[in-house]
mmCIF file as gemmi writes it, N, C-alpha and C atoms, coordinates in Angstrom:
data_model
loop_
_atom_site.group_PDB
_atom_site.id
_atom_site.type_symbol
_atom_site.label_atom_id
_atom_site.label_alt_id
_atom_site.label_comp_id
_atom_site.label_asym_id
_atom_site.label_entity_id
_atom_site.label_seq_id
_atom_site.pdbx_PDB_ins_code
_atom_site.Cartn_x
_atom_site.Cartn_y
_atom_site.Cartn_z
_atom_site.occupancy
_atom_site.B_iso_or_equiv
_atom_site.pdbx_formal_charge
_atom_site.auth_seq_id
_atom_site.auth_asym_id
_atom_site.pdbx_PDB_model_num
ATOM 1 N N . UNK Axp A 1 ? 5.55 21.883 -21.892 1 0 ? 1 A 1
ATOM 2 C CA . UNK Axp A 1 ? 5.999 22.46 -20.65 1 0 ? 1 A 1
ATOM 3 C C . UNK Axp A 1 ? 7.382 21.904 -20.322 1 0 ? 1 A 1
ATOM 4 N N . UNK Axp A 2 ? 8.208 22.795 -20.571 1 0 ? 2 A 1
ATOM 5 C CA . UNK Axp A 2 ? 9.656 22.09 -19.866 1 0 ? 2 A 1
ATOM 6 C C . UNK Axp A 2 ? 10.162 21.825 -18.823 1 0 ? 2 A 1
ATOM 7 N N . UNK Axp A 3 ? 10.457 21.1 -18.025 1 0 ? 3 A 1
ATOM 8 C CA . UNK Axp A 3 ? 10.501 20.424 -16.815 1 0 ? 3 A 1
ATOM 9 C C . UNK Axp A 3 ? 10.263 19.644 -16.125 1 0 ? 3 A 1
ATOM 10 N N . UNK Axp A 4 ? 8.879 19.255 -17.046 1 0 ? 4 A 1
ATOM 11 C CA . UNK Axp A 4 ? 7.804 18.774 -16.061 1 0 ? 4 A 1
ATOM 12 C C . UNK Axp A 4 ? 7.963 16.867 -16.445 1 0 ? 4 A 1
ATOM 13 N N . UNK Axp A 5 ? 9.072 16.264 -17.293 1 0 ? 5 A 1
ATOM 14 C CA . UNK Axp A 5 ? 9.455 14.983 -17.231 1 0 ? 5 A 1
ATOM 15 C C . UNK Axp A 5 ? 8.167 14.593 -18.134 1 0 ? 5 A 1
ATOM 16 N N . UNK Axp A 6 ? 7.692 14.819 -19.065 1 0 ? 6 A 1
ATOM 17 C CA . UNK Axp A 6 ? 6.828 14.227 -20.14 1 0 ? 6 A 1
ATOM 18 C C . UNK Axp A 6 ? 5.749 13.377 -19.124 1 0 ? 6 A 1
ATOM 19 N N . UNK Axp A 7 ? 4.678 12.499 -20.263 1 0 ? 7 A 1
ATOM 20 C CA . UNK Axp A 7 ? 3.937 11.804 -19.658 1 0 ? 7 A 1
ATOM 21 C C . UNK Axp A 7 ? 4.316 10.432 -18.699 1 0 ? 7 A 1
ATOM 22 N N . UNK Axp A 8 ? 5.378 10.294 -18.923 1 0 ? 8 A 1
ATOM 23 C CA . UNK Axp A 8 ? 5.732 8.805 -17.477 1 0 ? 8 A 1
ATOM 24 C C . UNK Axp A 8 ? 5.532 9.446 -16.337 1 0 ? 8 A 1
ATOM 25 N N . UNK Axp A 9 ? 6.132 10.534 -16.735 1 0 ? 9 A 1
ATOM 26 C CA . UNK Axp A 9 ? 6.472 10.93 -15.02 1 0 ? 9 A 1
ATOM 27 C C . UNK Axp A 9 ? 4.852 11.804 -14.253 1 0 ? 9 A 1
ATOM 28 N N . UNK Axp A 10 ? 3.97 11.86 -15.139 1 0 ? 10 A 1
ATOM 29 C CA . UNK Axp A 10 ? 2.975 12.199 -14.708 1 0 ? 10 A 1
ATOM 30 C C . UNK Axp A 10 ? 1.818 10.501 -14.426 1 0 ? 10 A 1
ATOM 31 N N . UNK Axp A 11 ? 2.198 9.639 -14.976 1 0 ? 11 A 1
ATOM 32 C CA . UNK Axp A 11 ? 1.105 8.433 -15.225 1 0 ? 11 A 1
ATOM 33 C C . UNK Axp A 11 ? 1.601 7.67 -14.052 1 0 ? 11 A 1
ATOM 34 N N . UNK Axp A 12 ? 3.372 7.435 -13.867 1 0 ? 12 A 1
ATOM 35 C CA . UNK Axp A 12 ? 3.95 6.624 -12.462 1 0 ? 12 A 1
ATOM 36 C C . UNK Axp A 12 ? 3.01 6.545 -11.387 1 0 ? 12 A 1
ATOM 37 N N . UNK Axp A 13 ? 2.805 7.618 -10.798 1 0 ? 13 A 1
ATOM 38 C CA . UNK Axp A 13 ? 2.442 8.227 -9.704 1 0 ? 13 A 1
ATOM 39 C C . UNK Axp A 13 ? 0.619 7.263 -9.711 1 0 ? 13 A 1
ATOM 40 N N . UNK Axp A 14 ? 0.035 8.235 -10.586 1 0 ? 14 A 1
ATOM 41 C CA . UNK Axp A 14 ? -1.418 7.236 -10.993 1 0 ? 14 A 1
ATOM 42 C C . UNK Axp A 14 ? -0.82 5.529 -10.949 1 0 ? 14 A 1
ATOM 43 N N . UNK Axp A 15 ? -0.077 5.199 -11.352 1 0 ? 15 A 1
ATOM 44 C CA . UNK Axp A 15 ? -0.039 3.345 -11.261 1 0 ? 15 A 1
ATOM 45 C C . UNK Axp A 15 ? 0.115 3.133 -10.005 1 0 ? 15 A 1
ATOM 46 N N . UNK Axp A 16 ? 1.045 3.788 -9.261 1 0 ? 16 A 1
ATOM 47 C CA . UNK Axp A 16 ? 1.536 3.325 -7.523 1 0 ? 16 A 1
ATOM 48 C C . UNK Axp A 16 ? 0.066 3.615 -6.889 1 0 ? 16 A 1
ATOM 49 N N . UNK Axp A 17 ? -0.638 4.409 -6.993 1 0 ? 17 A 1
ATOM 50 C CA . UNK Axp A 17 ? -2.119 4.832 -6.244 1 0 ? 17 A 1
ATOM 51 C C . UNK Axp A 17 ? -3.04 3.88 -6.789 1 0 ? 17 A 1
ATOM 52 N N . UNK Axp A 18 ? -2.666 3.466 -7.749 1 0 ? 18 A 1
ATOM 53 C CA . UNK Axp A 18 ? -4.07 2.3 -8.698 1 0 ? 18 A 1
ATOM 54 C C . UNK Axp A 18 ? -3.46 1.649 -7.304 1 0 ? 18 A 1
ATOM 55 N N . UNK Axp A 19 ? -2.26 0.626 -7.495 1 0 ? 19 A 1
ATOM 56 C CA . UNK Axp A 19 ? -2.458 -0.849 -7.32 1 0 ? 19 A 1
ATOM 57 C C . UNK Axp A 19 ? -2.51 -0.428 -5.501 1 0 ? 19 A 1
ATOM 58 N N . UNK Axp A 20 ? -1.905 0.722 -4.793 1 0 ? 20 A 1
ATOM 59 C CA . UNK Axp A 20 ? -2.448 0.593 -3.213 1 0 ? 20 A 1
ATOM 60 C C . UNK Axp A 20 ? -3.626 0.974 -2.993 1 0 ? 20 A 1
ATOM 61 N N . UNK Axp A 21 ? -4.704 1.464 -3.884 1 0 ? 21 A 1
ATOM 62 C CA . UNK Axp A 21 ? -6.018 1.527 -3.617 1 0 ? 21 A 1
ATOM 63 C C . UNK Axp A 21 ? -6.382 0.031 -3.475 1 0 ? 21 A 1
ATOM 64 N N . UNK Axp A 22 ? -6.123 -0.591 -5.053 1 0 ? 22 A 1
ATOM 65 C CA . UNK Axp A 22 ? -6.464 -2.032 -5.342 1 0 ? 22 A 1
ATOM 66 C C . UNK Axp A 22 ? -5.855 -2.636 -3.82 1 0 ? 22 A 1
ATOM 67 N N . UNK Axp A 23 ? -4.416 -2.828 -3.193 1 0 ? 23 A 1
ATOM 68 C CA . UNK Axp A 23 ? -4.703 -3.618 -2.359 1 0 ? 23 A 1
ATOM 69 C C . UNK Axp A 23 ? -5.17 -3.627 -0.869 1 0 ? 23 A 1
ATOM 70 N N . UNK Axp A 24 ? -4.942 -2.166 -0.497 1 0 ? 24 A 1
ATOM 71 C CA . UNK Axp A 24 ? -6.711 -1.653 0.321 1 0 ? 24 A 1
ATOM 72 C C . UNK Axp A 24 ? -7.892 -2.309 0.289 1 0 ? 24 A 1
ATOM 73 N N . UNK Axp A 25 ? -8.2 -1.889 -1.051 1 0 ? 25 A 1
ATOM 74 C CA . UNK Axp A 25 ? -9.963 -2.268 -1.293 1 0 ? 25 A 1
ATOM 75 C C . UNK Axp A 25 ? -9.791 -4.111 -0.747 1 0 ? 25 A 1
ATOM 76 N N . UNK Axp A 26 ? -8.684 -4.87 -1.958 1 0 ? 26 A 1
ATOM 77 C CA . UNK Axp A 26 ? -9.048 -6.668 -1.989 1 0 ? 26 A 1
ATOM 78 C C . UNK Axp A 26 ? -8.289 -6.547 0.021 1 0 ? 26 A 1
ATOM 79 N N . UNK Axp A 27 ? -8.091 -6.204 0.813 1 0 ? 27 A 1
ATOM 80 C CA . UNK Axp A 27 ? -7.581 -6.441 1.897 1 0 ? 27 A 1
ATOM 81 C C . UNK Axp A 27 ? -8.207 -5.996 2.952 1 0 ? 27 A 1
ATOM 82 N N . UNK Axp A 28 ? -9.068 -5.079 3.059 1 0 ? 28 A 1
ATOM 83 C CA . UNK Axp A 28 ? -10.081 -4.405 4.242 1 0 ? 28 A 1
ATOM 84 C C . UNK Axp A 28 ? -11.313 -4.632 3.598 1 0 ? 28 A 1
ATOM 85 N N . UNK Axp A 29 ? -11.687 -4.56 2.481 1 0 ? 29 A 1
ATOM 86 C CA . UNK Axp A 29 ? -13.145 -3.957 1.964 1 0 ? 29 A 1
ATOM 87 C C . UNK Axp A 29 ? -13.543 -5.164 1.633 1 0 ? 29 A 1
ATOM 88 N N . UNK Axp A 30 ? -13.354 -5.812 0.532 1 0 ? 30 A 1
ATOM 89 C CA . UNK Axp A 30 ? -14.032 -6.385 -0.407 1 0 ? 30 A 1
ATOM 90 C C . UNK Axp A 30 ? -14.545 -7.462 0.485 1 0 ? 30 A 1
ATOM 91 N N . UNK Axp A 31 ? -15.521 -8.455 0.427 1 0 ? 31 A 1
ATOM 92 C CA . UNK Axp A 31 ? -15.905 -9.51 1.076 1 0 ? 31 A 1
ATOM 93 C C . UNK Axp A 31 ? -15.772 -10.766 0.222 1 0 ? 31 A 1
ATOM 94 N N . UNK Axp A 32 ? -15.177 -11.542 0.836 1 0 ? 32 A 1
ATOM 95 C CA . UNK Axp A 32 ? -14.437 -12.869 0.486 1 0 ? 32 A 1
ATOM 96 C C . UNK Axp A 32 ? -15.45 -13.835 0.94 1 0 ? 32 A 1
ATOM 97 N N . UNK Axp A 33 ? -16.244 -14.562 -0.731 1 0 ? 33 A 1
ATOM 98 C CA . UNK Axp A 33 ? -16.923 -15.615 -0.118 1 0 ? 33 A 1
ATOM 99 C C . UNK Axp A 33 ? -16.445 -17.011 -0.925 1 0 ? 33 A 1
ATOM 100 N N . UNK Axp A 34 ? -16.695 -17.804 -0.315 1 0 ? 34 A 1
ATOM 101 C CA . UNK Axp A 34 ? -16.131 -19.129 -0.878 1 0 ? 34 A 1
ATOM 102 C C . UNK Axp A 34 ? -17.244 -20.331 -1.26 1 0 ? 34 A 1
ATOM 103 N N . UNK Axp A 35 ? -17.422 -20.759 -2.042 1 0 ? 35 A 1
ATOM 104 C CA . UNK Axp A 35 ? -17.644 -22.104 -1.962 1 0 ? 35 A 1
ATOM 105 C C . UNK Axp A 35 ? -17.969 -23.425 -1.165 1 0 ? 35 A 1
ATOM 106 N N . UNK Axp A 36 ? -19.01 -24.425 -0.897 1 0 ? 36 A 1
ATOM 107 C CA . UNK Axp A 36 ? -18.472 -25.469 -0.539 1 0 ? 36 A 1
ATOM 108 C C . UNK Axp A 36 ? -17.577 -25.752 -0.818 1 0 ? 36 A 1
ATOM 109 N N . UNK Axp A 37 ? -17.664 -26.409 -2.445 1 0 ? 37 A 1
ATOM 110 C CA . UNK Axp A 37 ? -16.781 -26.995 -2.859 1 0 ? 37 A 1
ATOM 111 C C . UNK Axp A 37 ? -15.507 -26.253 -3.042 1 0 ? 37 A 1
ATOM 112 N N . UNK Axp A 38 ? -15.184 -25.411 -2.546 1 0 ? 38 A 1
ATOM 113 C CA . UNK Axp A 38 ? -13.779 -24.672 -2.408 1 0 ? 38 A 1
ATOM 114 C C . UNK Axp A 38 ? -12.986 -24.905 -1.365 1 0 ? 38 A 1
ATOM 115 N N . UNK Axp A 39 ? -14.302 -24.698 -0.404 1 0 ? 39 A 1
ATOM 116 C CA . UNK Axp A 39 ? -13.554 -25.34 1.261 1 0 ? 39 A 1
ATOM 117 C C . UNK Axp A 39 ? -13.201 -26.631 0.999 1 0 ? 39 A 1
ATOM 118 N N . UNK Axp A 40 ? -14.028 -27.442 0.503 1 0 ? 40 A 1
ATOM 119 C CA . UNK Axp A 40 ? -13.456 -28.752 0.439 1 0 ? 40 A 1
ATOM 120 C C . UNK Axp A 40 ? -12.171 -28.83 -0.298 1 0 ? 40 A 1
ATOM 121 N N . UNK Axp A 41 ? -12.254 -28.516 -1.235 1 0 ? 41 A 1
ATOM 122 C CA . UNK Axp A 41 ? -10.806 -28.407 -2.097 1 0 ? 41 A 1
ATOM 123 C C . UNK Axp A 41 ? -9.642 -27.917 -1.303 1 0 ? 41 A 1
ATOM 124 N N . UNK Axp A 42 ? -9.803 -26.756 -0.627 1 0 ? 42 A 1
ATOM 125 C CA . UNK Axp A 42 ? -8.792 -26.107 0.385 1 0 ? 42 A 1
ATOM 126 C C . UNK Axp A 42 ? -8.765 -27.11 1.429 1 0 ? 42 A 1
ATOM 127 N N . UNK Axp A 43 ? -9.459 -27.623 2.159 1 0 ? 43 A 1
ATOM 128 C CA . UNK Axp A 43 ? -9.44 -29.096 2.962 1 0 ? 43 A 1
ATOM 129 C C . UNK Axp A 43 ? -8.627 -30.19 2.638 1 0 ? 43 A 1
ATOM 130 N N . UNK Axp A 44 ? -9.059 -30.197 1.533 1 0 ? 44 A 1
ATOM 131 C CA . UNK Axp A 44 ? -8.076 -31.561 0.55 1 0 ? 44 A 1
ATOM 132 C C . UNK Axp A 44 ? -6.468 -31.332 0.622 1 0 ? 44 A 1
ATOM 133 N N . UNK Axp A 45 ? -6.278 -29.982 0.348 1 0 ? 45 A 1
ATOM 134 C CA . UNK Axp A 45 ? -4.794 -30.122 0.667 1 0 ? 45 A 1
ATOM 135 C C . UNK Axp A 45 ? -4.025 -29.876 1.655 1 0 ? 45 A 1
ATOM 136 N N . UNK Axp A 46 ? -4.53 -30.432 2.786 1 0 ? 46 A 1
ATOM 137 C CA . UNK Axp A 46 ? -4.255 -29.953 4.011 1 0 ? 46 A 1
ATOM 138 C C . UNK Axp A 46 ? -3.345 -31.301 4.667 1 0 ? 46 A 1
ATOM 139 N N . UNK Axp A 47 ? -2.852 -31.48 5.711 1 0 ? 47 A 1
ATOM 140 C CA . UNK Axp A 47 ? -1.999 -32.73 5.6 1 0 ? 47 A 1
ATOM 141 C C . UNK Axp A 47 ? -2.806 -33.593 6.19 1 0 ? 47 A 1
ATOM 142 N N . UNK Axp A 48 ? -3.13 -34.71 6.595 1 0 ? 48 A 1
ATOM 143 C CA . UNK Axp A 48 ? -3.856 -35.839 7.393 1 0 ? 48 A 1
ATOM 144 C C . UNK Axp A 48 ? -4.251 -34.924 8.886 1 0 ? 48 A 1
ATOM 145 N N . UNK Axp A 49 ? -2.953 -34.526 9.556 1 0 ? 49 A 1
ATOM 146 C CA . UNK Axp A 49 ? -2.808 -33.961 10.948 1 0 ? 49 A 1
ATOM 147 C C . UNK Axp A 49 ? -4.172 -32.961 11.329 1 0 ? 49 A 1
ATOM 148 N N . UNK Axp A 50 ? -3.427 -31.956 10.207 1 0 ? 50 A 1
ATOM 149 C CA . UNK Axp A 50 ? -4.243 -30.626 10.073 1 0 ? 50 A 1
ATOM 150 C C . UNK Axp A 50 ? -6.024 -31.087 9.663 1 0 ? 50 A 1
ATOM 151 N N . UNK Axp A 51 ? -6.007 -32.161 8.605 1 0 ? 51 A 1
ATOM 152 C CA . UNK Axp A 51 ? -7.438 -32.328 8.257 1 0 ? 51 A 1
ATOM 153 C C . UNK Axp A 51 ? -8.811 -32.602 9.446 1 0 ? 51 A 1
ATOM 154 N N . UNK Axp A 52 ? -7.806 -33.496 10.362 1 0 ? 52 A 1
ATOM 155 C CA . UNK Axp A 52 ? -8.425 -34.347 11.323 1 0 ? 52 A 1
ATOM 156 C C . UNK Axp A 52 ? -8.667 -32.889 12.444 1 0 ? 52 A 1
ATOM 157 N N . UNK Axp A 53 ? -7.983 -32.194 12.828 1 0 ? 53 A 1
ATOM 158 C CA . UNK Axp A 53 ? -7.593 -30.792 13.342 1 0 ? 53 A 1
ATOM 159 C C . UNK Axp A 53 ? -8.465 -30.005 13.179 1 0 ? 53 A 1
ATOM 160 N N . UNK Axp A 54 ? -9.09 -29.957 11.693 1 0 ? 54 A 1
ATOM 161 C CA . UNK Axp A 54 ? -10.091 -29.156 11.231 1 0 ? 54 A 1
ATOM 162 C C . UNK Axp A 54 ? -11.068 -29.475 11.208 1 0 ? 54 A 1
ATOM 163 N N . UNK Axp A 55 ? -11.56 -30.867 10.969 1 0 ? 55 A 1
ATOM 164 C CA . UNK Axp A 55 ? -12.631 -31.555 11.569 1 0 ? 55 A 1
ATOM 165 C C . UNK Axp A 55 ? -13.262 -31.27 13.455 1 0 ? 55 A 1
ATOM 166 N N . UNK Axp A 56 ? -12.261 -31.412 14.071 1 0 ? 56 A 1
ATOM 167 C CA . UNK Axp A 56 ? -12.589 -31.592 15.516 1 0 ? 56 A 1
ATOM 168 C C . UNK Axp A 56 ? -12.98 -30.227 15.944 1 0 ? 56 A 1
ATOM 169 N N . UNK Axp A 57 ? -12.156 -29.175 15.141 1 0 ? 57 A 1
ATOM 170 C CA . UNK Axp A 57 ? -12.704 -27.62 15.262 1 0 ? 57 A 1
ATOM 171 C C . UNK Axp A 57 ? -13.785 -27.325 14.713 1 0 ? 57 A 1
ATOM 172 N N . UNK Axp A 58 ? -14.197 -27.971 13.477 1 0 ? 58 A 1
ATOM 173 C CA . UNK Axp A 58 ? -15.445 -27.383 12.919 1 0 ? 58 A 1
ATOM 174 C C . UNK Axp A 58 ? -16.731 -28.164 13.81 1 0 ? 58 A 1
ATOM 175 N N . UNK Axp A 59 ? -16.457 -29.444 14.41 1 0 ? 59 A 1
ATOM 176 C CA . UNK Axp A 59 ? -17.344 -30.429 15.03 1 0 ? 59 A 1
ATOM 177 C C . UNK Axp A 59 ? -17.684 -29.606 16.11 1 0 ? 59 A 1
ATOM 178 N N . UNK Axp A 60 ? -16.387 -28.777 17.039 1 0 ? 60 A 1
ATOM 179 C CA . UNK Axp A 60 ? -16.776 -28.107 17.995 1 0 ? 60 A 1
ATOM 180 C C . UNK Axp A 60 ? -17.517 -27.027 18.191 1 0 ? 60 A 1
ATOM 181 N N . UNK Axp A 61 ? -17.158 -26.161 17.162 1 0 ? 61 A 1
ATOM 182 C CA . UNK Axp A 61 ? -17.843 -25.108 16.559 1 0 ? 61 A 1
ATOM 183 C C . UNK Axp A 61 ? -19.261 -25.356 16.622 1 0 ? 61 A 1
ATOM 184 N N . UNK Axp A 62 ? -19.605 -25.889 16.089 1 0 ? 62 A 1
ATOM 185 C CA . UNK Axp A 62 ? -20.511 -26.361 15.399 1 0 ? 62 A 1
ATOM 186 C C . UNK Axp A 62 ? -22.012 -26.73 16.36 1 0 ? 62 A 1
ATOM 187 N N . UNK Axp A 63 ? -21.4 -27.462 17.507 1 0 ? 63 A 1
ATOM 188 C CA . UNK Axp A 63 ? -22.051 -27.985 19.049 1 0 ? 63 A 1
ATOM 189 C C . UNK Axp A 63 ? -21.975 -26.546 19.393 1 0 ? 63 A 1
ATOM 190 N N . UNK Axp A 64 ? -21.302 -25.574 19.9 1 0 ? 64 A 1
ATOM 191 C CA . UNK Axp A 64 ? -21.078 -23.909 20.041 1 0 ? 64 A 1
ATOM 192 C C . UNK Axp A 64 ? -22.392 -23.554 19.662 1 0 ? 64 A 1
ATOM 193 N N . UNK Axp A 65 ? -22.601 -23.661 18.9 1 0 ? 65 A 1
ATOM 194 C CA . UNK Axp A 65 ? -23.643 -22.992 18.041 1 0 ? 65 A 1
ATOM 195 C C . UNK Axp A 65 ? -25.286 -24.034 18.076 1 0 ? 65 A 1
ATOM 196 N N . UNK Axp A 66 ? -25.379 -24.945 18.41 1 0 ? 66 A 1
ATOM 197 C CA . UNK Axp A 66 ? -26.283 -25.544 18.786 1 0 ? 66 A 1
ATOM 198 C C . UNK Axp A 66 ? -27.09 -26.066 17.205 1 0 ? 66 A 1
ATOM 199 N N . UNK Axp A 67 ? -26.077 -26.533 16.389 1 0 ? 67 A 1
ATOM 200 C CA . UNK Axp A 67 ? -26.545 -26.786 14.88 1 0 ? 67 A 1
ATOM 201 C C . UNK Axp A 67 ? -26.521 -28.425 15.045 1 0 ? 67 A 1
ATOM 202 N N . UNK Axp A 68 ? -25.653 -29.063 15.361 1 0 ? 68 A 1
ATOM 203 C CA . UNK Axp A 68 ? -25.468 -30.163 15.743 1 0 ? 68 A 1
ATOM 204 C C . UNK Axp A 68 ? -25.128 -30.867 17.433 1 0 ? 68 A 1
ATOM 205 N N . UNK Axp A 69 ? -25.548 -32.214 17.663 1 0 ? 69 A 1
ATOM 206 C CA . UNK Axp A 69 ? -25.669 -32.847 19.034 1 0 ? 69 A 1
ATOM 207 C C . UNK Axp A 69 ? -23.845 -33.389 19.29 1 0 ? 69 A 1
């Protein structure tokens, strides 16, 4: 068919729709679960400030919810 820019110009189009489906789906849809030991790891690199920060939030949380005194 002449005109029609061979197969790139038909497959482009399919790659740009792959990867904004893909980051749709990993960004609204998909459900993100983690680890203990992930949180902890993500904890670990947190600075002293922030660690202690995240402690007092999760401690509070936590009383919120009537899991701990």
């Amino acid at each position: 068919m002449p005109g029609h820019g061979g197969v790139f110009d038909r497959v482009d189009c399919q790659l740009i729709m792959g990867l904004a489906t893909h980051t749709y789906y990993a960004t609204f849809i998909q459900e993100h679960t983690y680890s203990v030991g992930k949180l902890v790891q993500l904890a670990a690199s947190l600075n002293a400030a922030d660690q202690v920060s995240l402690y007092r939030e999760l401690g509070r949380a936590l009383k919120e919810q009537r899991l701990i005194r």
